[in-house]
C-alpha positions as CSV (number, residue, x, y, z in Angstrom):
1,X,-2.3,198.1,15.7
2,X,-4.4,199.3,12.4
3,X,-4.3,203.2,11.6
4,X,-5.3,205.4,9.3
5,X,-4.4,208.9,8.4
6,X,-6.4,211.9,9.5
7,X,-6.0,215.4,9.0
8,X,-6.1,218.7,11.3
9,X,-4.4,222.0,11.6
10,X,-1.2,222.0,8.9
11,X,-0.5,218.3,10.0
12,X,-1.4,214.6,9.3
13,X,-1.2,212.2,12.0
14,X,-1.6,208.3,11.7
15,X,-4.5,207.0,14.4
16,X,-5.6,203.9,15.8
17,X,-8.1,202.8,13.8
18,X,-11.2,201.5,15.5
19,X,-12.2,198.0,15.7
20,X,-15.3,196.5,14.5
21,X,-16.3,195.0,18.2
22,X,-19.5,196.3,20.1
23,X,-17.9,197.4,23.1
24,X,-14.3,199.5,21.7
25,X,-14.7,203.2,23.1
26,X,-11.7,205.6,22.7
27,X,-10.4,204.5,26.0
28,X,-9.8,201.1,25.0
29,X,-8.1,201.9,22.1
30,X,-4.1,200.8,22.4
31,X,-3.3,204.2,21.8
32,X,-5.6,207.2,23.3
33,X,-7.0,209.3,20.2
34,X,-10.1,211.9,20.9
35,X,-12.1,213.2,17.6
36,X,-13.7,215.8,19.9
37,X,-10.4,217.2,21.5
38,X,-9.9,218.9,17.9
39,X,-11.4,222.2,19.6
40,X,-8.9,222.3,22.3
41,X,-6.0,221.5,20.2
42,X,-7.2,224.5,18.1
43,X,-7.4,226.5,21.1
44,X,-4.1,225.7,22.0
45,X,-2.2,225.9,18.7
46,X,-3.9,229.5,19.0
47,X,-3.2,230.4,22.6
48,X,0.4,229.0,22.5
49,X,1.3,230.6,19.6
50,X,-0.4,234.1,20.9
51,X,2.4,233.5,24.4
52,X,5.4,233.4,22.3
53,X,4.2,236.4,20.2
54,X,4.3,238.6,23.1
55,X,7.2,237.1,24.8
56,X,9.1,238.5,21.5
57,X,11.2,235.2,21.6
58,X,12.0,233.4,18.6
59,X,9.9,229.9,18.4
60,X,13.0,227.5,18.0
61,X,14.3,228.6,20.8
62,X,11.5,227.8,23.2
63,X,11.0,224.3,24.4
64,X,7.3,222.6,24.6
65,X,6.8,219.2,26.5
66,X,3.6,217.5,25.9
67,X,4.1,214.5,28.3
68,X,1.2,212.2,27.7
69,X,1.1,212.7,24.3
70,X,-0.6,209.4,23.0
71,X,-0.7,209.8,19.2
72,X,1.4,213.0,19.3
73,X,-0.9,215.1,17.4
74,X,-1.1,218.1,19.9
75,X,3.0,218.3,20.4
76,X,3.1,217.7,16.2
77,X,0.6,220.2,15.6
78,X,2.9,223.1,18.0
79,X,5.9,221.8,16.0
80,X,4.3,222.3,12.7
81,X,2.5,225.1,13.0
82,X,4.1,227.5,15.7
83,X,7.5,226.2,15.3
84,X,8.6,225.5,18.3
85,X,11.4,222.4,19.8
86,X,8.7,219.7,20.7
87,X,9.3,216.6,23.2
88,X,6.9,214.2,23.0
89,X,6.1,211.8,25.9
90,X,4.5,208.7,26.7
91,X,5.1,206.1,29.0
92,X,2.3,203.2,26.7
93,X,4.8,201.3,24.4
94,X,2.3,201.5,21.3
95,X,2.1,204.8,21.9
96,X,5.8,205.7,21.8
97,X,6.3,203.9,18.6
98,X,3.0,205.5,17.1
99,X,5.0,209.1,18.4
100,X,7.8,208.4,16.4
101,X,6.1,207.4,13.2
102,X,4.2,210.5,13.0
103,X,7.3,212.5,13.4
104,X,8.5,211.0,10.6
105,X,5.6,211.1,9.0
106,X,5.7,214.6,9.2
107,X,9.1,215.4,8.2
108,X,9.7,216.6,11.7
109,X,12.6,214.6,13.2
110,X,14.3,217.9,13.6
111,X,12.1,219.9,15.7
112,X,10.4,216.9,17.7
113,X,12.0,214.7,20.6
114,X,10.0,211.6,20.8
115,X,10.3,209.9,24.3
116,X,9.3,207.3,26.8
117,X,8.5,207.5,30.3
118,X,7.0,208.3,33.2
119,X,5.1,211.2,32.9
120,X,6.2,212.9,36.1
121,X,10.1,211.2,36.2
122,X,10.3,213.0,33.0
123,X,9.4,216.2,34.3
124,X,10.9,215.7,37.5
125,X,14.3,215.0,35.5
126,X,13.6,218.1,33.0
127,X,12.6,221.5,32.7
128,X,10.2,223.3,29.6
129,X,9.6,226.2,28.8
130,X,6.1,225.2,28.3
131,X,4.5,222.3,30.0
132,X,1.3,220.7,28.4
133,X,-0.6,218.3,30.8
134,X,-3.2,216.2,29.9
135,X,-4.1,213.2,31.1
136,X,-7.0,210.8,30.5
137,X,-9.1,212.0,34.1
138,X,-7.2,213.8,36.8
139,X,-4.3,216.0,36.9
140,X,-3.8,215.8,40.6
141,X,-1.0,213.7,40.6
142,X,1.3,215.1,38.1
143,X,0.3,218.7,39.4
144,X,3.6,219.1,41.7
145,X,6.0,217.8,38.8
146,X,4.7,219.9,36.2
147,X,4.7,223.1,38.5
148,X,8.7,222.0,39.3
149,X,8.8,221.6,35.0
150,X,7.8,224.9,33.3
151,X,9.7,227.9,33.0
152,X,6.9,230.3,31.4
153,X,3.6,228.6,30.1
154,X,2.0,225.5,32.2
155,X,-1.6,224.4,30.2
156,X,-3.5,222.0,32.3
157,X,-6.5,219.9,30.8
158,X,-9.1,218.0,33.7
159,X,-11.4,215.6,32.3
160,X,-12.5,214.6,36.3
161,X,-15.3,217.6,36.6
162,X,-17.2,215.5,38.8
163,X,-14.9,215.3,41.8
164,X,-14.1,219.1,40.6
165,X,-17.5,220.3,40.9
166,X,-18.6,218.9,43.8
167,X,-20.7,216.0,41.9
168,X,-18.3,213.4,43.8
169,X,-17.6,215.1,47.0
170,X,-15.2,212.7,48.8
171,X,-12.9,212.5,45.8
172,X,-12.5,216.0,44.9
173,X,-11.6,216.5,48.5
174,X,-9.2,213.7,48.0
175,X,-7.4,214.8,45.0
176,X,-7.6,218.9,44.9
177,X,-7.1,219.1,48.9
178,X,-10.4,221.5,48.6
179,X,-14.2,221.1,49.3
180,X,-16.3,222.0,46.2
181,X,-19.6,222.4,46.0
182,X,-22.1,221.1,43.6
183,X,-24.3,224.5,43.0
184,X,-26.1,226.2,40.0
185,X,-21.9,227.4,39.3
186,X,-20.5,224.1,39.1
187,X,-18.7,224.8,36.4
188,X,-17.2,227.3,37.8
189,X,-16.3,225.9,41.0
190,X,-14.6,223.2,38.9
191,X,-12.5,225.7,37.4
192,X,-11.4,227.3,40.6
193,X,-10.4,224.5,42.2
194,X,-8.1,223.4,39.3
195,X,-6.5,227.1,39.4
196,X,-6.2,227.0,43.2
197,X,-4.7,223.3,43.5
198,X,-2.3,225.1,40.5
199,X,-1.6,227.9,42.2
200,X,-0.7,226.2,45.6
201,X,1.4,223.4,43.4
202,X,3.3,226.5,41.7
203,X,3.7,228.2,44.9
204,X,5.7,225.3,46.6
205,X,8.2,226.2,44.1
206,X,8.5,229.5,45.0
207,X,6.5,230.4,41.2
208,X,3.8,232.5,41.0
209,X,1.3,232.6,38.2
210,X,-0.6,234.8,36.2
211,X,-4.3,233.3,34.3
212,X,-4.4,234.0,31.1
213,X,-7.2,232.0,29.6
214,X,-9.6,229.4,31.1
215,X,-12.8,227.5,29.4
216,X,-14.8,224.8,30.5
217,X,-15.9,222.8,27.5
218,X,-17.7,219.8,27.7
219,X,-16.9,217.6,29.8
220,X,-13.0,219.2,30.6
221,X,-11.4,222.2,32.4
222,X,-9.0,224.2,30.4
223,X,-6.2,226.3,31.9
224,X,-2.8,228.4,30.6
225,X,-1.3,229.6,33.3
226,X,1.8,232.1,32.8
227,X,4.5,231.2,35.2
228,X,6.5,234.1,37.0
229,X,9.2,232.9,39.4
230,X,10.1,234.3,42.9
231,X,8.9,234.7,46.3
232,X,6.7,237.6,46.0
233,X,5.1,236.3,43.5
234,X,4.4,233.1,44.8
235,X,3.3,235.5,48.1
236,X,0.9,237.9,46.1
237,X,-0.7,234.4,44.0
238,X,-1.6,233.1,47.2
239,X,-3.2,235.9,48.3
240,X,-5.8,235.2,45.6
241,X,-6.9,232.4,47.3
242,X,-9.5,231.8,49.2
243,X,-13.4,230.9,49.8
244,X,-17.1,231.2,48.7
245,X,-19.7,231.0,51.6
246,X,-23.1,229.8,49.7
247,X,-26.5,229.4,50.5
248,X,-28.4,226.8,49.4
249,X,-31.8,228.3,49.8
250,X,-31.8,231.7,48.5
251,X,-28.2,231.8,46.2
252,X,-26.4,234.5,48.5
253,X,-23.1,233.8,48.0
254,X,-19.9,235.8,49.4
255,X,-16.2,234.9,48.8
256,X,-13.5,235.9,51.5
257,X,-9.3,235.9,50.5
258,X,-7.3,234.2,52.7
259,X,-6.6,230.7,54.8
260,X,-6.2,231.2,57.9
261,X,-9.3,229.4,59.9
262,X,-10.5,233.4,61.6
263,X,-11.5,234.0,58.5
264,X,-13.8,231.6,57.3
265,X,-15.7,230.1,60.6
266,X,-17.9,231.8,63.0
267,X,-20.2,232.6,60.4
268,X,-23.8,232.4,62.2
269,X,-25.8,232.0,58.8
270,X,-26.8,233.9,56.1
271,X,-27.0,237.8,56.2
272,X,-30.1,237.2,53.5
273,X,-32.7,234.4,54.6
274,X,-30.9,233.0,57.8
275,X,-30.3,229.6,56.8
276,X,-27.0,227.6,57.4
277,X,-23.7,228.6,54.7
278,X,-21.6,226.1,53.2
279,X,-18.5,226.9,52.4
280,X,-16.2,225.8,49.3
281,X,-12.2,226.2,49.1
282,X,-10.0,226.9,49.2
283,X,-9.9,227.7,45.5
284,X,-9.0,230.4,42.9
285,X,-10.5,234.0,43.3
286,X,-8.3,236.2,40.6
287,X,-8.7,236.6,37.5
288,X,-9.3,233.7,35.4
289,X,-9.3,235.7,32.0
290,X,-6.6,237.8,30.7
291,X,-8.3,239.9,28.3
292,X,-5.7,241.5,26.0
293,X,-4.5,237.6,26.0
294,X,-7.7,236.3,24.7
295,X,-7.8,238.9,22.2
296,X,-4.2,237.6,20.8
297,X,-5.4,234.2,20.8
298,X,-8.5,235.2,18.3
299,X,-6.1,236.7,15.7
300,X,-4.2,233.9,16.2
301,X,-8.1,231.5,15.2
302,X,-8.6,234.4,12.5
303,X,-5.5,232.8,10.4
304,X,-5.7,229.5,10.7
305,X,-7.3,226.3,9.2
306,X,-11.0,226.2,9.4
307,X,-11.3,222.8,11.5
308,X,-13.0,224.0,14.6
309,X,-11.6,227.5,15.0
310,X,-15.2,229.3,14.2
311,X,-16.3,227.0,17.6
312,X,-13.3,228.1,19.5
313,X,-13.4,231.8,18.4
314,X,-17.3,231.5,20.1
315,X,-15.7,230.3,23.3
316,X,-13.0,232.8,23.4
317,X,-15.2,235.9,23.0
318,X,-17.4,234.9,25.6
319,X,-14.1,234.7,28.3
320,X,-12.7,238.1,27.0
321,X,-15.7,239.9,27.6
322,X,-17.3,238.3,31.2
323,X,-16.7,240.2,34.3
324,X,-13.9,239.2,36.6
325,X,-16.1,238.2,39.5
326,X,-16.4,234.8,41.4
327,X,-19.5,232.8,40.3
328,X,-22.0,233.4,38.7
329,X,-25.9,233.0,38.5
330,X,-28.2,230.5,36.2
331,X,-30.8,232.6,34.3
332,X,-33.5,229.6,34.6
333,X,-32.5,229.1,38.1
334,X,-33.3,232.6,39.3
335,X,-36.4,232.2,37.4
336,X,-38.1,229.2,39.0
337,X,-36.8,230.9,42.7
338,X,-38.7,233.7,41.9
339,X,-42.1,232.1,40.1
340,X,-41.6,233.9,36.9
341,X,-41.1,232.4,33.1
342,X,-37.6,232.5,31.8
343,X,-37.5,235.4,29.1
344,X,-34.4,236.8,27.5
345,X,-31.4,236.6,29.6
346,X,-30.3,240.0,27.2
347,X,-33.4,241.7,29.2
348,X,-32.0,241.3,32.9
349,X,-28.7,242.1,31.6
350,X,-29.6,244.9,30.0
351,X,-32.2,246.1,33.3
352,X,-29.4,245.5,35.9
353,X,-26.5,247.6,33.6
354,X,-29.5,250.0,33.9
355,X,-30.0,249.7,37.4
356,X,-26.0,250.8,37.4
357,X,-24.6,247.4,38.3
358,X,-21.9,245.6,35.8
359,X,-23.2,242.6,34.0
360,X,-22.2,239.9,31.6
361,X,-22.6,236.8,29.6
362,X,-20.3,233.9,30.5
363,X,-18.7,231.0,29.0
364,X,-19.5,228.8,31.4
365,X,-23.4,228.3,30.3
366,X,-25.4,229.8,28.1
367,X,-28.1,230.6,31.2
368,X,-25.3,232.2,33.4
369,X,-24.9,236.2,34.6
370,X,-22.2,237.4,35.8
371,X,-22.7,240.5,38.1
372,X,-21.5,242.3,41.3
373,X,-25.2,243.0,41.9
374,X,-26.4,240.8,45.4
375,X,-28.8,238.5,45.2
376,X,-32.1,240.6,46.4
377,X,-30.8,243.5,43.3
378,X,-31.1,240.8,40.8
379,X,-34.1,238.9,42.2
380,X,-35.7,242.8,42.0
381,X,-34.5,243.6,38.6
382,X,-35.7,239.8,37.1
383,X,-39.4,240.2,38.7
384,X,-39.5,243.7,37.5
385,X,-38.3,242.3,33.5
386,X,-40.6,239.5,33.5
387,X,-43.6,240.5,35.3
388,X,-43.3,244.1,33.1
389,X,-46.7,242.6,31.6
390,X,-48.7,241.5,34.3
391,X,-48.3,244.9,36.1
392,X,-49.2,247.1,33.3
């Protein structure tokens, strides 16, 4: 296998190095190695780093697990630059050996376990303090493992948004034991289904969890979950679970807590235009945004290497500041609904906070709102912004 040396964060990391056929894409490398995964690395040198700060625990003394870990780089990177005692997993051959050089290569046989198996016997066999999964496509099926694996800090990458956002119906109902659906939110909905399939996972454990930070970049979902063990909290993470009734045909949407069937059927159609609801979940409905978290995570960017820390600062601000409310609305969406030409989404934010409703960017699109206002409020407010000219 041919390398070559790259460079990011404090570290330096030997890479397959691609071939000169047609067809290679990353996937068909020997030894899984994503340019474009730099942000999220950054992200999480930033957010892991911000956990242990406030957990006032020295680094060496908290264990990391990144157990698919290809070229190492992400389990190298924590080593090197947060300090903490690194084990570094994969079950490909190539990729174990590749593990190993770059520990060396890096002067850090000390701090970093290199090892090779399966991802879940491994963490079936051990616990972390902090579990890093992410797998090329779907974490479904390591999802029960890792929640039996970490001790504080589980951080959960999904590449499969289509089955997550309702895009591929049958398999997300397959793998996340929830129905999504594929509305203007999708991203979203993605999200919450990861956190709830997390959250039921943890719960089987008798572990409850606490969101600290979730983006949706790309074409992945990003989650770091904050584990806190017992029965009541298990119990009280449940209870943020749940569903959204949607309508197709006017974008009322509703969300309920709970699973039990009384409260989710019997619902005759919707309170707004009449049509028929569909309804997605269960899923997440708490908080997916700690903000006094993301706020440690963007001193943590602030210090570090350029790289893509200026992209992942952008990201970060947006989750700290959007409300904590279930879905949210598409800008260009409500516009065509109501026959009027898109015009500053900064104007209906601003008219609805006037109005006295709460109102905010979000991450998840730059054409989303989030808002506790219901949909015939905001369908008022947008006519009202955007026709201001045509009634003068």
């Amino acid at each position: 296998m041919s390398t070559h040396v790259i460079c990011e964060g404090n570290i330096r990391v030997r890479v397959p190095l691609p071939d000169d056929s047609s067809d290679f894409t990353i996937s068909s490398a020997s030894v899984f190695y994503n340019p474009e995964m730099e942000l999220n690395r950054d992200i999480t040198v930033a957010a892991i780093s911000g956990f242990i700060d406030r957990t006032g625990v020295e680094p060496a003394s908290i264990s990391y697990a990144d157990v698919m870990s290809a070229s190492g780089i992400r389990g190298i990177r924590i080593a090197g630059e947060v300090g903490l005692k690194c084990w570094l997993n994969d079950w490909n051959q190539d990729a174990y050996e590749l593990i190993q050089e770059n520990i060396k290569f890096n002067g850090l046989e000390e701090s970093c376990t290199p090892s090779h198996q399966n991802a879940n016997t491994l963490m079936h066999q051990e616990q972390f303090d902090i579990v890093d999964l992410d797998p090329f496509g779907s974490p479904a099926p390591f999802l029960d493992a890792a929640a039996r694996s970490a001790r504080r800090l589980l951080c959960i990458t999904a590449t499969d948004t289509a089955p997550l956002c309702g895009a591929h119906l049958k398999s997300g109902i397959r793998k996340y034991a929830a129905v999504p659906l594929n509305t203007e939110y999708h991203r979203e909905m993605g999200a919450r289904v990861l956190l709830g399939a997390a959250a039921r996972a943890l719960a089987r454990r008798d572990k409850g969890m606490n969101v600290l930070l979730t983006h949706v970049t790309r074409h992945y979902v990003r989650v770091y979950l904050e584990i806190i063990k017992g029965v009541s909290h298990a119990d009280s993470t449940m209870e943020k679970m749940g569903f959204i009734s949607h309508c197709i045909h006017c974008g009322f949407r509703e969300w309920e807590s709970g699973l039990t069937p009384e409260q989710v059927f019997g619902l005759s159609g919707c309170p707004n235009c009449g049509k028929n609801l569909k309804l997605a979940g269960p899923l997440w409905l708490g908080r997916i945004q700690e903000p006094d978290f993301c706020g440690a995570v963007l001193k943590e960017l602030e210090t570090r290497k350029p790289g893509k820390c200026k992209e992942a600062m952008k990201i970060v601000v947006f989750c700290k500041d959007e409300l904590n409310i279930p879905t949210f609305y598409d800008h260009h969406w409500l516009c065509k609904k109501n026959g009027v030409s898109p015009g500053p989404i900064s104007d209906l934010i601003s008219a609805l906070k006037d109005a006295g409703f709460m109102a905010s960017r979000t991450h998840f699109t730059g054409t989303g709102v989030k808002t506790d206002a219901g949909i015939n409020n905001i369908n008022d407010e947008l006519t009202f912004v955007f026709n201001k000219d045509s009634l003068k």
